[in-house]
N, C-alpha and C positions, 0 to 999 in steps of 0.2 A: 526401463522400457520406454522408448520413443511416444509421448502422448495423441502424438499426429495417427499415427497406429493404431494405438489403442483406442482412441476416439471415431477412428472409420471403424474397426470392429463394433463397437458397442453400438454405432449405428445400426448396422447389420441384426443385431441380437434385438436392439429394440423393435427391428419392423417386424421381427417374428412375437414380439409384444402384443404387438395389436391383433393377432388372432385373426379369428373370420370374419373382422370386419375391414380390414385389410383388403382379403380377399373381397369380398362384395364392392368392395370400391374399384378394386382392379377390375370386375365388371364392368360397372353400371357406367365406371368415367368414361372408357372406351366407347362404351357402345351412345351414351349420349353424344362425342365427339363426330363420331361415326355417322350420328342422325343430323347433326348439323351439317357436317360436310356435304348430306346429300340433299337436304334443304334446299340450298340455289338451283341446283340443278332441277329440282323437280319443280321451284318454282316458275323457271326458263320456260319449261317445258308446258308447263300451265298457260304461262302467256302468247307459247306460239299456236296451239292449240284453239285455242282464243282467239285469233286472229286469222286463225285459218278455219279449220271444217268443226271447231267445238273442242273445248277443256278435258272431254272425257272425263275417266275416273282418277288427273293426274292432282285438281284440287283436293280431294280425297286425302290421296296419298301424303298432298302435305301437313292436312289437317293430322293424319296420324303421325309424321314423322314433330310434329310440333309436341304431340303428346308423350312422342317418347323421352321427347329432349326434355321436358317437364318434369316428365314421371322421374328421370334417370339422374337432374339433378338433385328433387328430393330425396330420393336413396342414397345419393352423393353425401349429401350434410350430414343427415343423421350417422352415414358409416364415417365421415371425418369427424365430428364431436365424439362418438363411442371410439371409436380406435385411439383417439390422441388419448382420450381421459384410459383406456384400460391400456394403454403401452405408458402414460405417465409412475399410472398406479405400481404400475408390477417395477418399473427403475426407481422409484422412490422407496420401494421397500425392499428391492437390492441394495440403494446404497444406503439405507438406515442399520441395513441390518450390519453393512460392514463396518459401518461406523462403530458402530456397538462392539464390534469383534476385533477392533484395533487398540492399541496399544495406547495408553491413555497420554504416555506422552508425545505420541503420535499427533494423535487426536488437540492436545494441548498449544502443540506450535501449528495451528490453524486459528483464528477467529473463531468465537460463533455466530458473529454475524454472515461470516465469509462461506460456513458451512452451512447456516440456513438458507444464506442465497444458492447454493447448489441444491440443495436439497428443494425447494422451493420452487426457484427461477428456471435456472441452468435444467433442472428435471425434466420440465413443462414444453421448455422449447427443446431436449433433446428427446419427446415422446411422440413429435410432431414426424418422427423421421420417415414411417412406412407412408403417412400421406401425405407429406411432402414428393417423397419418389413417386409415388402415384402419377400425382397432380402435374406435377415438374412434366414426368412423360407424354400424360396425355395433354398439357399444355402446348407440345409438340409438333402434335396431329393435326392441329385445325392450320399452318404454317405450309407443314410438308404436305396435307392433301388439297390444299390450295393451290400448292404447286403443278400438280400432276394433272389436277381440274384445267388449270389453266392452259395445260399443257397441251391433253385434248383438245381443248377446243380450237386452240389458235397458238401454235410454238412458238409466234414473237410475245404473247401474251405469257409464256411459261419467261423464258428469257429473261422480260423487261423483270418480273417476278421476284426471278433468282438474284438476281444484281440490285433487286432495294433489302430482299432478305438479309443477303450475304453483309448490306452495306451496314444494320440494325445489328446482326452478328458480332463486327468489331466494336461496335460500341458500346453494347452490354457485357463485351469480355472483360472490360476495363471496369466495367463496375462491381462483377464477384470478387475481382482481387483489393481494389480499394474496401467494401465494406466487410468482406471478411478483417480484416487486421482491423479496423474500426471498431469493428459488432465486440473481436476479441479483448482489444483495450479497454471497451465501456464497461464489459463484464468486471476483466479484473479489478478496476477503480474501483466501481461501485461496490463489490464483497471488500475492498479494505476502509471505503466509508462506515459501512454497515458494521464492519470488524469493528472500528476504532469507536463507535459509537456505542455498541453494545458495552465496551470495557469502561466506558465512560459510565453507561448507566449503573454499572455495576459498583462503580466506585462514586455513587453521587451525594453522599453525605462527605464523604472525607473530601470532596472538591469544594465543595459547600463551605465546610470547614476551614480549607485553608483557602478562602477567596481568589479560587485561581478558576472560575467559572469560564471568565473570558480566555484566556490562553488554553484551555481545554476544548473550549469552541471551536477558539482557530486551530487546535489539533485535529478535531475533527476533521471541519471542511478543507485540511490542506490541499488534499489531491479533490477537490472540486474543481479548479480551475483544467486539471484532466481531464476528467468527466467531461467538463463542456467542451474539449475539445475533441474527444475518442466520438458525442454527441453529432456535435457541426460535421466530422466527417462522415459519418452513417447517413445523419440525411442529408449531405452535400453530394454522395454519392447517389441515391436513392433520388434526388430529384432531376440530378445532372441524367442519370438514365430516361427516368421520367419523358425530361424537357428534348434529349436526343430523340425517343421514341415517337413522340407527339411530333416534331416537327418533319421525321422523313415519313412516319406511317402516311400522312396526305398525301404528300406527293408524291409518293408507291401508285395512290390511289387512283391521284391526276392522272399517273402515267399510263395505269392502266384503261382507263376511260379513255385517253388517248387512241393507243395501242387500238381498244377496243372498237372506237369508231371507225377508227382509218378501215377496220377487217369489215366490219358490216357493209362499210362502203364498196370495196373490194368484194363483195358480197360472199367471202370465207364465212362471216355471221350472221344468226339469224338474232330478231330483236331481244328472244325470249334469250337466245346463249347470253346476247350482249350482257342481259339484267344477270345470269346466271357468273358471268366475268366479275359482273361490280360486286357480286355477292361473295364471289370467292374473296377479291381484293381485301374489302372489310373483315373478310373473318381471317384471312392470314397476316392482317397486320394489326388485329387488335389484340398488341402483345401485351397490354395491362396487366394481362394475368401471369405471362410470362418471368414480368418486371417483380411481380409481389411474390411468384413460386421463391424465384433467386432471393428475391431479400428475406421470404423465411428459410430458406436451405442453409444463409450466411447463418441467420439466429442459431439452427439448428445444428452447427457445424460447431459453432462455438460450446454453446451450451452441451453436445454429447463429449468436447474438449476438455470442459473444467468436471466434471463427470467422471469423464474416463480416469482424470488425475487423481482423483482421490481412490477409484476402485484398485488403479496401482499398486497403493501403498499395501502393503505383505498386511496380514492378519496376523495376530496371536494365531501360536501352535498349541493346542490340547491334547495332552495323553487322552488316549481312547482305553485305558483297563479299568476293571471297574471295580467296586469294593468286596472284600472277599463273603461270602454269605454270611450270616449269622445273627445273633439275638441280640447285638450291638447297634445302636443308634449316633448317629452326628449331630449335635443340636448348637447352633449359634447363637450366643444371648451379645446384646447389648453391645452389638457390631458396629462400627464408624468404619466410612468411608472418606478418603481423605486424598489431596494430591501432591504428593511432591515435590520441592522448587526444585 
């Protein structure tokens, strides 16, 4: 079975992991995003208010939409720590338990270091998946209703918009593909250091013994020199995004201020839209969170990967009949457990 496959499925099975806190997040993100979005605009409306016959009830409104965005991210957190730790819990003891239910020479041509980092690592970051999708989606919203804001108010101010969007869009496509194969290499390396070092401790009177500590050493860290590099590429990618993001988001921002002035001047705007424009700008291109969703979705892409690899492998078959009734007992004395070469 294709692991790429099986690894999007188990994503799917884990976000129904996380139960109802899932769900609450699929609330609360929304509707926080929702209350930011509307944010500028009320604050616009506050200023022109203000400048004209009085504020009315619109500072009010903002003070509540502040509250909501408050209230909606603490609901946020706690439902992302509870959902990640009860979607970790429930795939950590799916795959213990398969473990246990495989065949032990299965089980044998694996590492245990390689296994405990799946079990461990690889678990942790593929439990992340229901609020990852969340996140990811509602990271979305405050971009595309940016746009629409902007759009209202003044169509070259939508425009100018779409075209520094569209320009961030190619640049972070290039980063899911670079740090996915990164994120995937780092993993592997690191479960066969982990491997080779476990078999090491296991063996460390008889290394001892025959003074081969050093040559065992540089057994160990041979694929270190990997590592650093599967490393340099994740965050060669991760900043390279970064440092793209940081440098067009301003001048989205410039441009919009621009944009913006020329329309007030033209008098299309009013002061309070103007500030309502700069607000939108700022919230549709502070893609920070955008940048961090994608590099945990990479984590979590990889980690439901090496995951899904080992749930692959077939289980022992057990007859289901059972022992015939009677005043007969099975008793095992003085049993060994042992393995095979």
């Amino acid at each position: 079975m294709d692991t790429a496959i099986t690894g999007g499925r188990l994503l799917w099975q884990t976000i129904r992991y996380g139960g109802g806190w899932i769900a609450l997040l699929a609330l609360v993100a929304p509707a926080g995003a929702v209350a930011e979005l509307l944010l500028p605009a009320v604050l616009g409306l506050a200023v022109d208010g203000a400048l004209g016959s009085g504020a009315g009830w619109w500072p009010a409104v903002a003070g509540g939409l502040v509250t909501v965005v408050v209230a909606t991210d603490t609901l946020g957190q706690l439902a992302v720590g509870s959902g990640n730790a009860r979607a970790t819990a429930r795939l950590r003891h799916r795959l213990l338990r398969h473990l246990i239910g495989l065949d032990p020479r299965t089980v044998a041509g694996h590492p245990v270091g390689d296994l405990v980092s799946r079990l461990v690592g690889q678990a942790a970051d593929a439990g992340q998946a229901g609020t990852t999708l969340v996140l990811g989606v509602t990271s979305a919203l405050p971009a595309a209703g940016s746009v629409v804001a902007l759009t209202l108010l003044d169509p070259w101010l939508g425009v100018t918009f779409v075209v520094g969007l569209a320009l961030l869009g190619v640049l972070l496509r290039t980063f899911v593909a670079d740090a996915s194969a990164a994120a995937a290499g780092y993993l592997r390396v690191q479960a066969s250091i982990a491997g080779r070092l476990t078999e090491t401790l296991a063996g460390a009177r008889t290394i001892a013994a025959a003074g081969t500590v050093d040559a065992e050493t540089a057994r160990v860290l041979a694929p270190l020199s990997d590592l650093h590099a599967h490393g340099r590429r994740t965050w060669s990618a991760l900043a390279g995004a970064s440092a793209r993001t940081a440098a067009v988001a301003p001048l989205l921002q410039l441009a919009i201020v621009a944009v913006g002035g020329w329309s007030v001047a033209a008098g299309r705007l009013t002061p309070g839209q103007l500030l309502a424009a700069l607000g939108y700008a700022s919230l549709g291109t502070g893609l920070g969170a955008v940048v961090a969703t994608l590099n945990r979705l990479v984590r979590t892409r990889a980690g439901a990967g090496r995951v899904a690899a080992m749930l692959a492998q077939p289980a022992r078959c057990h007859g289901r009949r059972t022992g015939t009734p009677g005043p007969g007992q099975l008793v095992l004395r003085d049993v060994t457990v042992y393995a095979d070469d």
